[in-house]
C-alpha positions in Angstrom: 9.2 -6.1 13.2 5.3 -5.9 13.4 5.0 -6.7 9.6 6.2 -10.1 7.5 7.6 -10.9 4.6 3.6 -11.4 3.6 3.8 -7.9 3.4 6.3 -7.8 0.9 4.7 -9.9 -1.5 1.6 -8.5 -1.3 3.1 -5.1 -2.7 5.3 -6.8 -5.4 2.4 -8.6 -6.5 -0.2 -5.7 -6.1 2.7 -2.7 -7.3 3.9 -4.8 -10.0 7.7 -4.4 -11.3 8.4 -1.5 -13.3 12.5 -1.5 -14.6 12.3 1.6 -16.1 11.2 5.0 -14.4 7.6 6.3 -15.1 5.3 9.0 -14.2 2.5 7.3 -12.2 -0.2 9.5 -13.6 0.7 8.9 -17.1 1.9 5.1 -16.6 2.6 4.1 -20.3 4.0 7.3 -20.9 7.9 6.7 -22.6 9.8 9.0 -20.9 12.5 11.7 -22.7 14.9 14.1 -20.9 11.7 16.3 -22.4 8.8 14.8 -21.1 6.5 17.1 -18.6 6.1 15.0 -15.3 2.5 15.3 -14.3 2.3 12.7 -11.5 5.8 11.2 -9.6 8.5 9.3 -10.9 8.7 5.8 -9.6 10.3 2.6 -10.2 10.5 -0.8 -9.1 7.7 -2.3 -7.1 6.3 1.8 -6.3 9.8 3.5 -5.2 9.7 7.5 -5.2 12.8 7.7 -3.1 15.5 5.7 -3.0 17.2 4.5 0.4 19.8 7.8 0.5 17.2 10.0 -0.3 17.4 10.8 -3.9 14.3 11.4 -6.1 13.8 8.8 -9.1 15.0 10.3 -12.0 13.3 9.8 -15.4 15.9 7.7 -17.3 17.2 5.3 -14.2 16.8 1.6 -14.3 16.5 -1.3 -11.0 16.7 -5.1 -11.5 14.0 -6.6 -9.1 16.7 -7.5 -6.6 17.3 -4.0 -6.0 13.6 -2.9 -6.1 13.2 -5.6 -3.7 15.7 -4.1 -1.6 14.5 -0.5 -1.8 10.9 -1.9 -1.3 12.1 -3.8 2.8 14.0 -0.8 3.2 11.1 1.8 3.2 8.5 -0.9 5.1 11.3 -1.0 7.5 12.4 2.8 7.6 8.7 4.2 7.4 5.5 1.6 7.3 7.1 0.3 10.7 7.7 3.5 12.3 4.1 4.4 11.1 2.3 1.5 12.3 4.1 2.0 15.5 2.7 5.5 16.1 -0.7 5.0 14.9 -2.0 1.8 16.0 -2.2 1.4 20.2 -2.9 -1.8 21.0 -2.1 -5.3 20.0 -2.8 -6.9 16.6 -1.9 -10.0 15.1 1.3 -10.1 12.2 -1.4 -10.1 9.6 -3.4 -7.3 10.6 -0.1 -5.4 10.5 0.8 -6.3 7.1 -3.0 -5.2 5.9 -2.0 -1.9 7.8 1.0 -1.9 6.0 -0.6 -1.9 2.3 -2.4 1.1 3.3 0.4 3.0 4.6 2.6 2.1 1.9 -0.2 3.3 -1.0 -1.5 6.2 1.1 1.2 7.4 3.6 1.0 8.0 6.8 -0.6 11.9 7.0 -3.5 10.3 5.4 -4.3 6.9 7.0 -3.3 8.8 10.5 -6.7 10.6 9.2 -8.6 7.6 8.8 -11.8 6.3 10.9 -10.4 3.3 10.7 -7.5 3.5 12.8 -10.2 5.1 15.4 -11.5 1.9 15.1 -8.7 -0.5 15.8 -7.6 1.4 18.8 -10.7 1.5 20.2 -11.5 -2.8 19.9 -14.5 -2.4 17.8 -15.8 -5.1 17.3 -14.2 -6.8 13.9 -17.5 -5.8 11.6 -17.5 -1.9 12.1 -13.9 -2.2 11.1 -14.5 -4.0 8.0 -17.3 -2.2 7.1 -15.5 0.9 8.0 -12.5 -0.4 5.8 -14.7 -0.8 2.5 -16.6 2.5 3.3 -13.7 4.7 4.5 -11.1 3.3 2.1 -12.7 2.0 -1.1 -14.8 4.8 -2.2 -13.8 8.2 -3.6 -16.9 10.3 -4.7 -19.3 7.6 -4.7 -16.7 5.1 -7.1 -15.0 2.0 -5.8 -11.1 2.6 -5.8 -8.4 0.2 -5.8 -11.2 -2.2 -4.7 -9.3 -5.6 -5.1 -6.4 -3.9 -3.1 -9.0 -3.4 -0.3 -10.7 -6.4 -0.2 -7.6 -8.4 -0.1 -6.3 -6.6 2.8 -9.4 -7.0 4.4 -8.8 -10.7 3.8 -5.2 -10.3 4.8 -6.6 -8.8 8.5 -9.1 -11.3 9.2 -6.4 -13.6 8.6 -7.8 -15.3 5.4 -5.9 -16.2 2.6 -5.7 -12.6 0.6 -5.4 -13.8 -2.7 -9.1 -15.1 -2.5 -9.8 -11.3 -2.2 -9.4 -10.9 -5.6 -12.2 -13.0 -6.9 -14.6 -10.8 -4.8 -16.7 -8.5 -7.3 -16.7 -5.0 -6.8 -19.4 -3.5 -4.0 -20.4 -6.6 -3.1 -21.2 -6.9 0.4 -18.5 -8.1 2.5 
């Protein structure tokens, strides 16, 4: 495997547990057999799909082992495959598992899109990729997005310790 277990507990700390199904555009929404899904049911630690293929359903229910389980099995059965395709040259564990946050949130039809993985393939040098990384990833129509999420795989590829990324303040200049 190119990822670690790092990865894992990056997304169960950064996806957070959910036991009960919700719509992840109306988060705090309590669902009914009724309810109008606007966004995608998920579960767990961010599970859409579970191992065999079936779509979450509005009224199931995971312990965090199983969510646990569901969450290794899709960094094995797709982040891996992913980061396989896209990225062409060596990189350390950790800049995997930074990789491997992306892919998870995004999927891979969009991060295949990215700059970014330009970048890596190519050797820039580590500053256009950061750069490139807080430009390319963390804003959407001139707003920071998921900016603690960014920074902290930034941290995560540079091999720092990630969870320093979330004391970082948004736009500052990394």
């Amino acid at each position: 495997m190119l990822t670690t277990t790092n990865l894992i507990t990056f997304l169960q700390l950064r996806e957070g547990f959910r036991k009960h199904a919700y719509d992840d555009k109306n988060p705090n929404l309590e669902l009914t057999a009724d309810t109008e899904i606007e966004g995608t049911l998920t579960i767990g630690y961010g599970t859409t799909r579970y191992p065999d293929g079936r779509a979450v359903k509005w009224d199931d229910a995971v312990t965090k082992t199983e969510a646990t389980e569901y969450l290794e099995h899709y960094v094995k059965a797709n982040v891996e495959p992913t980061l396989e395709n896209l990225i062409h040259r060596p990189l350390a564990s950790c800049q995997y598992d930074a990789l491997g946050s992306c892919i998870y949130q995004y999927g891979a039809a969009e991060v295949s899109r990215w700059r970014l993985i330009r970048l890596i393939n190519s050797d820039a040098h580590w500053r256009d990729i950061i750069a490139e990384w807080v430009r390319g990833t963390v804003m959407f129509m001139g707003e920071p997005l998921f900016w603690g999420r960014r920074v902290q795989e930034v941290f995560m590829f540079l091999g720092l310790d990630w969870r320093a990324g979330q004391n970082v303040a948004p736009l500052t200049d990394l």
